[in-house]
N, C-alpha and C positions, 0 to 999 in steps of 0.2 A: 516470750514477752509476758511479765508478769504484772496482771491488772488487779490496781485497789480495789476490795470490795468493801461497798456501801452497808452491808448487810451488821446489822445492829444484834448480837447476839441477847443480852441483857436491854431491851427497848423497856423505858419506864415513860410516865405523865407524871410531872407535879401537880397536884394536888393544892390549892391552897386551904389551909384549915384553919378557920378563925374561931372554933370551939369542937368541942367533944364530939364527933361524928362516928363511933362505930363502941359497941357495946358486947358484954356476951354475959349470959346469966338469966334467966328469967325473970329475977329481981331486979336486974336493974335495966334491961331494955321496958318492963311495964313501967316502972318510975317515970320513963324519957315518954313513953306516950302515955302515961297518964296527966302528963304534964302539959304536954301537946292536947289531950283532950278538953283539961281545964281552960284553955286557951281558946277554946272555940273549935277545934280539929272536930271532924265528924267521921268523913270519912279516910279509912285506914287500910291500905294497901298493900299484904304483904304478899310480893312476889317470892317463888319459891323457883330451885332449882331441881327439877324431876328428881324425886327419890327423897325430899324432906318427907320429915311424919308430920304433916300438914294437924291430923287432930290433936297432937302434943300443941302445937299450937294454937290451936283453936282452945283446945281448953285451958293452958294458961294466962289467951289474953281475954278469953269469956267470961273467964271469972273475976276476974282484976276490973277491967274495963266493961263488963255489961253490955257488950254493944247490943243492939234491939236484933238487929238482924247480922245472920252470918252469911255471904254471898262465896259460892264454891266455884272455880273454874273448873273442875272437875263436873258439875253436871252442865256445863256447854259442849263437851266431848260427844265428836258423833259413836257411833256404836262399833266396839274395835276392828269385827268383821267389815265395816265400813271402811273403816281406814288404814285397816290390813291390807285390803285389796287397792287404793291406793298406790301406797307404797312398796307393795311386793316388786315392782318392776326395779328399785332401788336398793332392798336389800340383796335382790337376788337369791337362788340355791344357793350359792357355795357358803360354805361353811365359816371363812371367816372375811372374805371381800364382799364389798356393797359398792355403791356407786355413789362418790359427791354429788348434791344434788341442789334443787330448788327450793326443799319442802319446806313451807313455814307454820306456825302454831298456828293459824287462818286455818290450812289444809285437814287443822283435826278439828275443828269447832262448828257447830251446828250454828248455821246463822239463826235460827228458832229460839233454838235453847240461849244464845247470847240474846238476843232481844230480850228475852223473857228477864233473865238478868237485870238487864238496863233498866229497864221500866219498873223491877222493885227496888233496882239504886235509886233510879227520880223520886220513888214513893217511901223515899227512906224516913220524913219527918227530920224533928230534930236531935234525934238519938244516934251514937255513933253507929257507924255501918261497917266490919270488915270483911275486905274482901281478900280471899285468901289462893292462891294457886299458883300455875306455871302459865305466864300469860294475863295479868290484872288485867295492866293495860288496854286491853279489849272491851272489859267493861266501864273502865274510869283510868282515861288517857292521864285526869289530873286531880291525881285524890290529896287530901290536906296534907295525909304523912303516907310514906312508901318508906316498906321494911323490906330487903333483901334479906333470903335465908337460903343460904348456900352450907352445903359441906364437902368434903373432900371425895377424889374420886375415888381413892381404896376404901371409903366408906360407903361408898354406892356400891360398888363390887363386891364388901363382906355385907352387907345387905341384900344383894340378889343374888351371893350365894345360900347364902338363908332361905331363901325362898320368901323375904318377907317385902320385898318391892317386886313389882315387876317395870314394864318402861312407860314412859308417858302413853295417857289414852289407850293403852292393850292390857288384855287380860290374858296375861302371860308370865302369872306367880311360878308356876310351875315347869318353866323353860327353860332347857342349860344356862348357865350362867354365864357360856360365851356368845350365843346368841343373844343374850339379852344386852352383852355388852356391846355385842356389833350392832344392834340397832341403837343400842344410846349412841354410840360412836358417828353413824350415818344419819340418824331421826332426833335423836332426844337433845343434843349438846350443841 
């Protein structure tokens, strides 16, 4: 007996788009939020997917846009040793299985270091603010503008074979480059 499967290979969302919503160039995503900042926008949200070069960033929308203060998700990370020992029971020894798991970006973040955060977002004035990392939303659930920065994953992989990323929250430049992929695979994605 043979039974229909429900199973959607190609699943999509439409999307409705009533103007220009996705950009690429440094010239012209600063154009769209400088636009957004002459508007009123203050604070600026660019969430990142582990393994952006976050200070390319930074310094192209620094200098276009001035914002007063730059907020890092990067120093709300507890300290790797920390959350190495965590998650050891999930990547496991072997060498290329880990275990599906619970772990969420909360599990690497120092509630200290996020408060600290918060409280120079409150103290932002009225000069724009970006806040840039993996994980915004922690410190500004609802900022004026949110820029997603993603790239591909054979670009994270010829990146940590470089040695020039290592994975979210560890200090682990210098680790195989399959290891580094089985904890993006298990931890970082």
């Amino acid at each position: 007996m043979n039974r229909l499967s429900n199973y959607d290979k190609l699943p999509s969302i439409t999307i409705p788009v009533t103007q220009k919503c996705a950009w690429q160039g440094w010239r012209d995503i600063v154009e769209v939020l400088r636009g957004e900042t002459s508007q009123g926008a203050r604070r600026i949200a660019i969430e990142c997917y582990p393994g952006v070069y976050e200070d390319e960033i930074v310094r192209a929308f620094a200098e276009s846009l001035a914002p007063c203060r730059v907020l890092r998700m990067a120093h709300t990370w507890k300290p790797p040793r920390e959350i190495d020992a965590v998650v050891a029971h999930e990547l496991t020894t072997d060498p290329v299985f880990g275990r599906m798991n619970g772990v969420v970006i909360d599990d690497f973040v120092d509630p200290v270091r996020l408060d600290c955060l918060k409280q120079r977002l409150a103290c932002g004035g009225g000069e724009p603010i970006l806040i840039i990392g993996t994980g915004t939303a922690l410190i500004d659930p609802a900022p004026h503008v949110l820029v997603y920065a993603d790239l591909a994953r054979w670009e994270i992989q010829r990146r940590q074979r470089a040695g020039r990323i290592g994975n979210l929250a560890a200090d682990n430049l210098s680790e195989s480059p399959s290891l580094k992929y089985k904890r993006g695979f298990f931890l970082d994605g």
